[in-house]
C-alpha positions in Angstrom: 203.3 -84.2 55.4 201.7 -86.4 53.2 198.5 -88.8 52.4 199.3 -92.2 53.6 196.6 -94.7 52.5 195.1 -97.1 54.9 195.9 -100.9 53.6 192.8 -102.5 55.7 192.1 -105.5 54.1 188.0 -104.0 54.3 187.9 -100.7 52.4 184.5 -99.7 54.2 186.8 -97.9 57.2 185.8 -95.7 60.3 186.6 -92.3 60.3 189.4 -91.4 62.0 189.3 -90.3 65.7 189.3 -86.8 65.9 191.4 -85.4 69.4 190.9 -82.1 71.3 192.5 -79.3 70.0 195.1 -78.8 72.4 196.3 -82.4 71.4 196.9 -81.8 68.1 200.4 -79.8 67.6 200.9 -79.8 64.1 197.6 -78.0 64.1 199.6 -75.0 64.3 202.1 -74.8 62.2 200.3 -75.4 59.1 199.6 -72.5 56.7 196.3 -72.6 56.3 193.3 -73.9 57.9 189.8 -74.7 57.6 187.1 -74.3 60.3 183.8 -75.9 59.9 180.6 -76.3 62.4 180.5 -79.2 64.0 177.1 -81.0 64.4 175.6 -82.5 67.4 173.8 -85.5 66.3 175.1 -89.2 65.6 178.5 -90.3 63.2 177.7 -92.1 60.3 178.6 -93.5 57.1 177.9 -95.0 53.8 179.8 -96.1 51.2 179.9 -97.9 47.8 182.9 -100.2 48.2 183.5 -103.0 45.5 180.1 -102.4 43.9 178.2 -102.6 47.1 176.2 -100.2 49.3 177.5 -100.2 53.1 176.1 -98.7 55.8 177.9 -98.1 59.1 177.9 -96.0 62.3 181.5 -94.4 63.9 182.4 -98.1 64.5 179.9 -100.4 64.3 178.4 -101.7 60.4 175.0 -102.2 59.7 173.4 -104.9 58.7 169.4 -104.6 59.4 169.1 -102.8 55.5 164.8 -103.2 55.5 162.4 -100.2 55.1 161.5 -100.6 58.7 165.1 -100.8 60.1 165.8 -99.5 63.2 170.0 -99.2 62.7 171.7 -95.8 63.0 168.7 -94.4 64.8 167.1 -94.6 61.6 169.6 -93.3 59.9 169.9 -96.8 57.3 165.4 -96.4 57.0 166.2 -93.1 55.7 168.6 -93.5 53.2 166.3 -96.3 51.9 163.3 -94.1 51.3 164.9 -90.9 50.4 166.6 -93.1 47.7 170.3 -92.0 48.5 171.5 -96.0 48.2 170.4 -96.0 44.6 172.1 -92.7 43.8 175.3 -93.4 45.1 175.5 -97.1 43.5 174.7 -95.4 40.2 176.7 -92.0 40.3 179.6 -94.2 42.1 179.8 -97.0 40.0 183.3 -97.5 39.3 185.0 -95.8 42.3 184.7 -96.9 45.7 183.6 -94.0 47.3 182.6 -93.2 51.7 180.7 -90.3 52.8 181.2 -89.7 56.5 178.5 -87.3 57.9 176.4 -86.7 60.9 173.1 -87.8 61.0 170.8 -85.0 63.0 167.0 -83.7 63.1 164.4 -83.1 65.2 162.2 -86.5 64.1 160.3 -87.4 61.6 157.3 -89.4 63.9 155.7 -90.9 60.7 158.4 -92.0 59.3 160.0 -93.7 62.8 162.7 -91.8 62.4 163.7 -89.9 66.4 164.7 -86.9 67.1 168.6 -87.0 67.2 170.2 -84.3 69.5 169.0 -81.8 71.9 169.5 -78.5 72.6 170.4 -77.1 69.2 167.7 -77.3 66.3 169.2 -77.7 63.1 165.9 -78.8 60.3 162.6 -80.0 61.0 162.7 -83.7 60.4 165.7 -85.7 60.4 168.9 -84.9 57.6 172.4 -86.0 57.0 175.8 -83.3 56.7 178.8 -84.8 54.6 182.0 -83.8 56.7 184.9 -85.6 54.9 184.7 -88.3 51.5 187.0 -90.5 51.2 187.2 -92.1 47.1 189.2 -95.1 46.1 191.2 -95.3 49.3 192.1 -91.8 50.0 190.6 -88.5 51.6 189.6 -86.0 49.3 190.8 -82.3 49.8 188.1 -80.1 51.5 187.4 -78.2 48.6 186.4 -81.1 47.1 184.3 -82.6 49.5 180.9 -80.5 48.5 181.4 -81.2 44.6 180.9 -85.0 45.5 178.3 -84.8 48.1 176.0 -83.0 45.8 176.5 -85.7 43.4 174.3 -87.3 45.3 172.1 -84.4 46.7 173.8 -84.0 50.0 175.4 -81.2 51.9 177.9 -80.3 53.4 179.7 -78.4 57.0 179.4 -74.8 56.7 183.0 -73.6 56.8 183.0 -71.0 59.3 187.0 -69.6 58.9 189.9 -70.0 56.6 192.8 -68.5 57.5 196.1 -69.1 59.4 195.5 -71.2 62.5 194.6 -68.7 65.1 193.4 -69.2 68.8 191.5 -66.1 68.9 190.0 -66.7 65.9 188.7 -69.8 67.0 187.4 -68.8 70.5 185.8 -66.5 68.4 183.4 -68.7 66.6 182.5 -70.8 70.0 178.9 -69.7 71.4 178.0 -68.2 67.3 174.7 -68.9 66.1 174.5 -72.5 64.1 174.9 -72.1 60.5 173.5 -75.1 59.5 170.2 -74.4 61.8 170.6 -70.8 60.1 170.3 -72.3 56.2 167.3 -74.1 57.1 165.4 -70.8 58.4 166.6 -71.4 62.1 167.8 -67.8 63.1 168.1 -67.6 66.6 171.4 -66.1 68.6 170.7 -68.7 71.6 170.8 -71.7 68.9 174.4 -72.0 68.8 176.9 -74.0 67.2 178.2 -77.1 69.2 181.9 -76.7 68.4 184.3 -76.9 65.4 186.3 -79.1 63.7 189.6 -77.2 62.3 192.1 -79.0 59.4 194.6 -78.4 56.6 192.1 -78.0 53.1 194.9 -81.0 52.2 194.6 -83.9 53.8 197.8 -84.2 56.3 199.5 -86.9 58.9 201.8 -86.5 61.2 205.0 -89.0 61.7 202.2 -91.6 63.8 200.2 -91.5 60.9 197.4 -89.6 62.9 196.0 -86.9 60.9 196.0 -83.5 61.6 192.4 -82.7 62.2 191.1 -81.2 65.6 187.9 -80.6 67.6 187.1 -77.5 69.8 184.4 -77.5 72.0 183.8 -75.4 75.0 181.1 -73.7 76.5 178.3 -75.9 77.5 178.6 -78.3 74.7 182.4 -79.3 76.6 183.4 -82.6 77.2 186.2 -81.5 79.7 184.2 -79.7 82.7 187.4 -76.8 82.8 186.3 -75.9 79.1 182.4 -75.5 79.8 182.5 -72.0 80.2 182.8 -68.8 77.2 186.6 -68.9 76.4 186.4 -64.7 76.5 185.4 -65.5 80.3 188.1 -64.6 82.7 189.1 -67.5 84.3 188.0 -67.6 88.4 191.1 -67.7 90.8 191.7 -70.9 92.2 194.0 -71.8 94.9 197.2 -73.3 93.9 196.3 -76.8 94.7 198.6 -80.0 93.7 196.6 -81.8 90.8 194.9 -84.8 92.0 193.0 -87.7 90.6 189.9 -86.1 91.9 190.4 -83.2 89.6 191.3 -85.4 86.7 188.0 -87.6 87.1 186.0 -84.1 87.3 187.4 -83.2 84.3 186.8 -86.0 82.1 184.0 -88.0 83.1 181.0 -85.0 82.2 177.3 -85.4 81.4 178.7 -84.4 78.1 180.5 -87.2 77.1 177.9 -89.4 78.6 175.9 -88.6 76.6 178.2 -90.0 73.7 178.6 -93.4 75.2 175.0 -93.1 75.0 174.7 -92.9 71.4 177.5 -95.5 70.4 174.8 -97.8 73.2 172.2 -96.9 70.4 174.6 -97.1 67.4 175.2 -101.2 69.1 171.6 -101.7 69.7 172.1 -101.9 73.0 169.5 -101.3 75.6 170.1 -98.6 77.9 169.2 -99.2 81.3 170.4 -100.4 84.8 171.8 -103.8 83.1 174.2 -101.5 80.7 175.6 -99.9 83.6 179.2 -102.5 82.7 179.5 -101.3 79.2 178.9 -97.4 79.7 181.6 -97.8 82.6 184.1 -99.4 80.2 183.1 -97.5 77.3 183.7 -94.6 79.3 187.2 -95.7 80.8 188.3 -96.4 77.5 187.3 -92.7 76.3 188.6 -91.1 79.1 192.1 -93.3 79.2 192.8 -92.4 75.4 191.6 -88.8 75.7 193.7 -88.1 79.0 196.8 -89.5 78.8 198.4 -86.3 77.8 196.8 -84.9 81.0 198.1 -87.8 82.9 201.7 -87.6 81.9 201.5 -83.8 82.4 199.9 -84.9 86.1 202.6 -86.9 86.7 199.4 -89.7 87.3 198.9 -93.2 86.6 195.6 -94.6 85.0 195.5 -97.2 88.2 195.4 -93.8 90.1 192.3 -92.7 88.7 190.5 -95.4 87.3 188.5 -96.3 90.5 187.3 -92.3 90.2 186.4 -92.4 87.0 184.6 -95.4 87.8 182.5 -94.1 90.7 182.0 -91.0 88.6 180.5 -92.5 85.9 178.2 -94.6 87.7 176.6 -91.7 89.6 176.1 -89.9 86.1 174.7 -92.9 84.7 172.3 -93.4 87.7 171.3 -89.7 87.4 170.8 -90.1 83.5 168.0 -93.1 84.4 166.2 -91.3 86.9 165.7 -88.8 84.7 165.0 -90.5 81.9 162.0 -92.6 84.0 
């Protein structure tokens, strides 16, 4: 396997999608992997391409680049007063360099900058992890990825295994206390990590050009509802049904991945309420098609078949989501 280089025309690109672990063969027959922690807050990016600071969600760029901006949840206000544009355009100069991270916190109410995520308490205020740089067009190895975040006085994923690629090990780590809440004086067993993200330390793709990098969440952080349990739980009998399109709608439409749609809603500056019930239903379908069409085939399912589920599924979520939120 090797590093292919993206020939976008616009070097500022999005980070790759990242698919479930169980989607990812190749996973497993590497040597050597890396497991890091995985943070629940809000993709972003910056970069310095062609002698210019950008500033970007998961898909979307930024353009609002004022004290007082609102873009990236506050994510573009707060590179502005902590300074990082102007360290990057000088320690970069020369190379055109991304930092893909996740932006997370608990708020910083003077500042007008929210809190990101809840149910996991990472810092007091608001602060943004490097997971993956990529310099003059191509993804640096892991071991790498540290030295140039603290270039600029960033950090980085804790790597929580190294090692062959091992299930076991894996399940292991799911429901363990959050290192990064942990660094910043956060000890508490129930503050757990949210998943995590397990690679080669050498960039690799596989013969689609999709790189070889996984997610594994389960427990409550899930996005599948069969995987929001303890993977050391036995697994409750269950009557040998037929799969359906029920089942399938069930399993991939959760309050969990919701709550994603939510955030790429923010990330677009959309506002979220009855009037974006359209977009988080086609946001959603989109997620769920490209997510599930392994399950799908191995249903022996159509998308027409569920698409009216997921549909109905999501809407009901949704709807739940704004009374709540009232």
């Amino acid at each position: 396997m090797v590093q292919r280089v993206a020939m976008a025309h616009d070097k500022f690109t999005q980070y790759p999608h990242i698919e479930n672990i169980e989607e990812v063969a190749g996973l497993f027959e590497c040597p050597e992997v890396i497991a890091t922690e995985t943070v629940h807050g809000s993709a972003m990016r910056i970069g310095f391409c062609d002698g210019q600071i950008r500033f970007g969600g998961r898909r979307l760029e930024f353009t609002d680049i004022r004290p007082e901006s609102k873009d990236g949840q506050g994510f573009v206000s707060w590179v502005l007063d902590t300074g990082l544009d102007k360290k990057i355009a000088t320690i970069f100069a020369g190379h055109d360099v991304i930092l893909y991270g996740e932006w997370h916190g608990s708020g910083t109410p003077g500042k007008g900058w929210p809190q990101i995520q809840k149910g996991i308490r990472y810092c007091k205020g608001n602060d943004f992890r490097v997971f993956d740089v990529k310099v003059d067009g191509k993804y640096v190895p892991q071991a790498e990825v540290p030295t140039w975040a603290a270039k600029v006085a960033l950090k980085t994923m804790p790597i929580l295994y190294r090692g062959k690629p091992d299930q076991a090990a894996f399940d292991a780590l799911i429901d363990s206390m959050s290192r990064v809440g942990e660094e910043n004086g956060i000890v508490d067993p129930e503050n757990t990590i949210e998943g995590i993200v397990i690679r080669p330390p050498t960039p690799q793709w596989d013969q689609e050009g999709n790189p070889v990098i996984a997610k594994y969440k389960v427990g409550k952080w899930a996005e599948r509802a069969s995987k929001q349990r303890h993977p050391r739980q036995p697994k409750k009998p269950r009557a040998a049904l037929p799969p359906t399109a029920a089942a399938f709608a069930e399993e991939f439409v959760t309050a969990t991945r919701l709550d994603h749609i939510l955030d790429q809603l923010r990330e677009a500056k959309i506002t979220i309420d009855r009037t974006a019930t359209g977009e988080v239903m086609k946001r959603m379908g989109q997620d769920v098609k490209r997510e599930g069409a392994g399950e799908l085939e191995r249903l022996g399912l159509e998308w027409k078949d569920v698409s009216p589920l997921v549909t109905e599924r999501t809407k009901a979520l949704f709807t739940d989501y704004l009374k709540r939120s009232r």
